[in-house]
VEXDREN-2710 file (C-alpha; in Angstrom, 1 decimal):
% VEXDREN-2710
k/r/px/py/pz
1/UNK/-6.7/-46.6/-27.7
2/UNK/-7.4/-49.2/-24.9
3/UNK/-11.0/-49.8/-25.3
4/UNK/-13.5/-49.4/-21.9
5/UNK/-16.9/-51.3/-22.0
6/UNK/-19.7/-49.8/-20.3
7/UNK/-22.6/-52.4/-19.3
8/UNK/-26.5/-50.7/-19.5
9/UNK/-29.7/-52.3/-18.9
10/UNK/-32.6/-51.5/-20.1
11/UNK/-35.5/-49.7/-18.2
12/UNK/-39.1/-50.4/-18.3
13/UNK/-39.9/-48.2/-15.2
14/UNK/-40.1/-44.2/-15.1
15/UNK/-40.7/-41.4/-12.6
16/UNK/-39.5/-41.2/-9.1
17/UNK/-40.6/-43.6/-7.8
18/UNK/-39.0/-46.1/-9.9
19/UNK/-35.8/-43.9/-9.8
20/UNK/-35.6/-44.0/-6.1
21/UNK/-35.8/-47.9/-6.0
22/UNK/-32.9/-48.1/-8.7
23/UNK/-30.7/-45.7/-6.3
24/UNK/-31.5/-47.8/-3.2
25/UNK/-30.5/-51.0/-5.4
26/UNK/-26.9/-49.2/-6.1
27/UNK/-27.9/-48.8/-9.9
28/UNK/-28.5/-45.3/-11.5
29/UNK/-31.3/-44.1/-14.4
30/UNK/-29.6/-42.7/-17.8
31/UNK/-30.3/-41.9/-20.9
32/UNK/-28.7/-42.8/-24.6
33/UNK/-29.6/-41.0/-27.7
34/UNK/-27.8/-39.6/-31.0
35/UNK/-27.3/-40.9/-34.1
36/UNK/-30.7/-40.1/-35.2
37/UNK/-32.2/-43.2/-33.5
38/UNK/-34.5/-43.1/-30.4
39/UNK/-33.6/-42.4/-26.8
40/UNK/-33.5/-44.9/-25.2
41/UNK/-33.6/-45.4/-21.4
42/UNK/-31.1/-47.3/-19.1
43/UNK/-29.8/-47.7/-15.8
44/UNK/-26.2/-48.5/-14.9
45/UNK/-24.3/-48.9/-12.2
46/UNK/-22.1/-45.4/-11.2
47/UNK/-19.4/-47.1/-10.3
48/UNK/-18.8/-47.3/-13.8
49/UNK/-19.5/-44.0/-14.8
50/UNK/-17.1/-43.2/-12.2
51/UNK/-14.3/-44.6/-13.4
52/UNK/-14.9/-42.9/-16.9
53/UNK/-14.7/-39.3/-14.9
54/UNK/-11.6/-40.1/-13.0
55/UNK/-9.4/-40.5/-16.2
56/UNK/-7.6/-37.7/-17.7
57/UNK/-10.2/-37.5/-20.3
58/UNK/-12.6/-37.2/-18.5
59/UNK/-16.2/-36.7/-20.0
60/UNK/-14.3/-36.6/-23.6
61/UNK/-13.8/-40.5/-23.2
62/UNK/-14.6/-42.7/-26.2
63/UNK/-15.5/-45.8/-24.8
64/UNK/-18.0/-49.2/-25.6
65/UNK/-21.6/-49.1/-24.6
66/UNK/-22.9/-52.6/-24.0
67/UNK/-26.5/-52.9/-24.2
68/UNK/-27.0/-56.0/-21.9
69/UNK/-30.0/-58.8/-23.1
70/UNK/-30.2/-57.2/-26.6
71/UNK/-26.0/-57.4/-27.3
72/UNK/-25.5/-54.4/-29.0
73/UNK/-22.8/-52.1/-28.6
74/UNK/-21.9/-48.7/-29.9
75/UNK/-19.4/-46.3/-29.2
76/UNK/-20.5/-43.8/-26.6
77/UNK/-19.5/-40.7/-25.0
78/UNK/-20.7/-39.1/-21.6
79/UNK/-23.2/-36.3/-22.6
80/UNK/-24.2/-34.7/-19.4
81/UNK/-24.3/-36.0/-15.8
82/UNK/-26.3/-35.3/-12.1
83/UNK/-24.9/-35.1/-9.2
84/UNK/-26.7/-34.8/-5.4
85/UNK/-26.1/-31.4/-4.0
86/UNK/-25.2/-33.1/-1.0
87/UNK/-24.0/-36.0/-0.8
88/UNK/-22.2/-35.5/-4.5
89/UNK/-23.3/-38.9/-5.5
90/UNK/-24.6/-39.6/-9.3
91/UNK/-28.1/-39.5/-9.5
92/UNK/-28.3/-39.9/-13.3
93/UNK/-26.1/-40.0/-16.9
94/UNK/-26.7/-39.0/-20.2
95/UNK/-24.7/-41.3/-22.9
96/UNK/-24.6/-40.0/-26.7
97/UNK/-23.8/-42.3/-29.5
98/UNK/-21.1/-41.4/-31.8
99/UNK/-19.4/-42.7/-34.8
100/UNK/-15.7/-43.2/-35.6
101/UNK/-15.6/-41.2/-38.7
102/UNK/-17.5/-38.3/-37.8
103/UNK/-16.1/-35.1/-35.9
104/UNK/-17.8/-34.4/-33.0
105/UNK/-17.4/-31.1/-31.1
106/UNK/-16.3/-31.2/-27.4
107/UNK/-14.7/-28.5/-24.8
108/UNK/-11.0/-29.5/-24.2
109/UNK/-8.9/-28.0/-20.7
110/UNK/-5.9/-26.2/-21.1
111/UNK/-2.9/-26.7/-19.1
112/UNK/-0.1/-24.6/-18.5
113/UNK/3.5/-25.2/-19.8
114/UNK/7.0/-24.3/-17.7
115/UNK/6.9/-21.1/-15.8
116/UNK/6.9/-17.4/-16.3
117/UNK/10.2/-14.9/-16.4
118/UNK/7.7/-12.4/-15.2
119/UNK/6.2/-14.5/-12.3
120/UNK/9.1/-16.0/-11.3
121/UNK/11.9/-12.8/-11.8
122/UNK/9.3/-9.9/-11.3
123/UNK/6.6/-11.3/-8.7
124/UNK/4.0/-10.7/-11.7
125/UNK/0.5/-12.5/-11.1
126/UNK/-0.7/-15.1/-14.0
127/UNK/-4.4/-15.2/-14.6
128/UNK/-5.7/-17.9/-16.8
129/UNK/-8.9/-16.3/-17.4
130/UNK/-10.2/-18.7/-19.8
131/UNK/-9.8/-22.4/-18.5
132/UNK/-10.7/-24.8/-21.4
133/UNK/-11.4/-24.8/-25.2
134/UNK/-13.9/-25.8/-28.0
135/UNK/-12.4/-27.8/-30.1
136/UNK/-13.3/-30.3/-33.4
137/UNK/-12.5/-33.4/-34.4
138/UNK/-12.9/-37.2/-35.0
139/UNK/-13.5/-38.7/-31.6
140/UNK/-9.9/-41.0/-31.6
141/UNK/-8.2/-37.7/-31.9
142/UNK/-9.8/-36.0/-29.0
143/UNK/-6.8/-34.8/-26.7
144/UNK/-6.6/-34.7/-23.2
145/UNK/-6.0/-31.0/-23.1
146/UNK/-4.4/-28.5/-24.9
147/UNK/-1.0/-27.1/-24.0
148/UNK/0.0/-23.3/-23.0
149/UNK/3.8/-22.5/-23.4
150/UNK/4.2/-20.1/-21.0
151/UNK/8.0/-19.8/-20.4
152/UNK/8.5/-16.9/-22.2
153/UNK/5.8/-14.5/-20.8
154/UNK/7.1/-11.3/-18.6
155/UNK/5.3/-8.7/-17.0
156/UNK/2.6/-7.4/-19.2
157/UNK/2.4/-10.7/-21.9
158/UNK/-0.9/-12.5/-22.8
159/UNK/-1.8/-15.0/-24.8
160/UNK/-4.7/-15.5/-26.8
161/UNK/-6.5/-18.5/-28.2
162/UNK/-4.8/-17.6/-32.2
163/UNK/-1.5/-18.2/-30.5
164/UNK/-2.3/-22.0/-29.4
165/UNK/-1.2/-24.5/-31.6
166/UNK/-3.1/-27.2/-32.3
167/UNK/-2.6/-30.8/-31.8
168/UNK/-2.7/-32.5/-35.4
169/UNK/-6.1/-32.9/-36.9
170/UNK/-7.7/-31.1/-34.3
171/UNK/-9.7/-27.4/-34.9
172/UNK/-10.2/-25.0/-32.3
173/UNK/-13.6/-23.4/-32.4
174/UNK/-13.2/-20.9/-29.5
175/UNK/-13.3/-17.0/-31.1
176/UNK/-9.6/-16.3/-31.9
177/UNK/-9.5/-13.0/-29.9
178/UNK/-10.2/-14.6/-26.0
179/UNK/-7.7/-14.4/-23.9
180/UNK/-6.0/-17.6/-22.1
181/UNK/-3.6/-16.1/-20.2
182/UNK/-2.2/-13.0/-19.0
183/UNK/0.8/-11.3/-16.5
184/UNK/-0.1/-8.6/-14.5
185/UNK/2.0/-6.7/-12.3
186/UNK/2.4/-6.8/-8.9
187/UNK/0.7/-5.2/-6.2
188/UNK/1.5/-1.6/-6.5
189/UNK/4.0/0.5/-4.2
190/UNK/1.4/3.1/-3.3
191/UNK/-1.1/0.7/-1.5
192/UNK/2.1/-0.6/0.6
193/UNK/3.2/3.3/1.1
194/UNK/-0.5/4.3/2.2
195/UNK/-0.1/3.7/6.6
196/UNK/3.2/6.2/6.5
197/UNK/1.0/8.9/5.1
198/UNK/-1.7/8.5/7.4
199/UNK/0.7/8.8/10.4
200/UNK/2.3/11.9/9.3
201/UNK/-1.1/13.2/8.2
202/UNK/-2.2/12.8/12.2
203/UNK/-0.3/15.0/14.0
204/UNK/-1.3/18.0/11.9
205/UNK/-5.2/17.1/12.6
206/UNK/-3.7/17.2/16.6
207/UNK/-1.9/20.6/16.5
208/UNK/-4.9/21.9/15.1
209/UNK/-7.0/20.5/17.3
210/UNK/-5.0/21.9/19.7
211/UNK/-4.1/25.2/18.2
212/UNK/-8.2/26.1/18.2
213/UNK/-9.0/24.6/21.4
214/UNK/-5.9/27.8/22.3
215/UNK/-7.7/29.9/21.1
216/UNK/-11.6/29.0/22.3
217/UNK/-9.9/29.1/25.5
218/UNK/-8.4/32.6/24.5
219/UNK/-11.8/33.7/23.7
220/UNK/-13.6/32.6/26.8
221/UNK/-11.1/34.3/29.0
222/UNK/-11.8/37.7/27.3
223/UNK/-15.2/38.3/28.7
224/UNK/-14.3/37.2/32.2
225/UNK/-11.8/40.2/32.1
226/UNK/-14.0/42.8/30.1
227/UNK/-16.6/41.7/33.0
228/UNK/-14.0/42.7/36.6
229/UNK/-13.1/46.1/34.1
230/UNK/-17.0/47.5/33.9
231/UNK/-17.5/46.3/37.7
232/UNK/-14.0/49.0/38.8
233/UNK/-15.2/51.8/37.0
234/UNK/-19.0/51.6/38.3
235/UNK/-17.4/51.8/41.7
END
């Protein structure tokens, strides 16, 4: 594991006030706690932070916090971190300590593997309903995701998370039963097959139409002539 050094400084300032400065100086507040020590507080520059995000791993990266002017360093991982709505900068980090020899519990992505008979062959949909995975272990052994062999799913298959296999001395935490991915058929015939009915189906509302509008006319017409026969025979 190629080893990543994070530099922190320690903060003596706290509330916004203080915060906004540290922005506006390109530095960001954070935080570092675990290992049943005190929190303590620390700014750093995002640029760093960056750089942890951008790799594979992601927030899962084991890495080397340097606390600068008292030189110590522990291994660290990125707890939590704040973004601006906006502008989608970092506005602040949690760090957590962790130790070598202890599991620690993290969410892992999954990633799909080769492609499906029944997407492919049959124009089935694939939903991956369930995206990434809890998962246990010591924090050198955290993996980068988790594969899903897919290549033999047709219309109809699913996977579930009791069908992943595991990477060696990792456990998956996730309830067994939760699906991670599924093929569903295609869109059905009968929703392509729906405008031919409505066409055929219009006609027959016409001639109806029609038909009675026949027959009101019919109907008016009577009276007219029942009306000229009274008028003869009173003559």
């Amino acid at each position: 594991m190629n080893e990543i050094v994070i530099d922190v400084t320690p903060r003596t300032e706290f509330g916004k006030n203080p915060s906004r400065r540290l922005r506006r100086s390109g530095m960001i507040p954070g935080i570092v706690y675990g290992s049943s020590k005190p929190p303590v507080p620390i700014s750093v520059d995002p640029k760093q932070v960056e750089r942890i995000l951008h790799l594979e791993s992601g927030v899962n990266t084991v890495f080397m916090l340097h606390l600068v002017g008292k030189d110590q360093r522990r291994y660290a991982m990125i707890k939590d971190v704040q973004t601006d709505p906006v502008s989608n900068r970092l506005q602040h980090t949690d760090f957590i300590r962790i130790q070598m020899d202890e599991a620690v519990e993290v969410n892992v992505p999954i990633q799909t593997v080769g492609e499906a008979p029944g997407v492919k062959l049959d124009l089935g949909i694939l939903d991956i309903p369930l995206r990434e995975i809890r998962i246990e272990s010591l924090p050198a052994d955290i993996p980068d995701h988790i594969p899903v062999d897919i290549s033999a799913m047709k219309i109809g298959d699913s996977i579930r998370v009791a069908d992943l296999v595991a990477p060696p001395k990792v456990k998956i935490l996730t309830d067994s039963n939760q699906v991670v991915a599924v093929v569903t058929p295609p869109a059905k015939e009968e929703e392509v097959g729906a405008a031919p009915v409505a066409e055929v189906t219009e006609p027959e509302v016409i001639k109806k139409g029609k038909a009675a509008s026949e027959e009101a006319e019919g109907t008016e017409e009577a009276p007219a002539k029942e009306g000229k026969a009274e008028k003869k025979e009173s003559k």
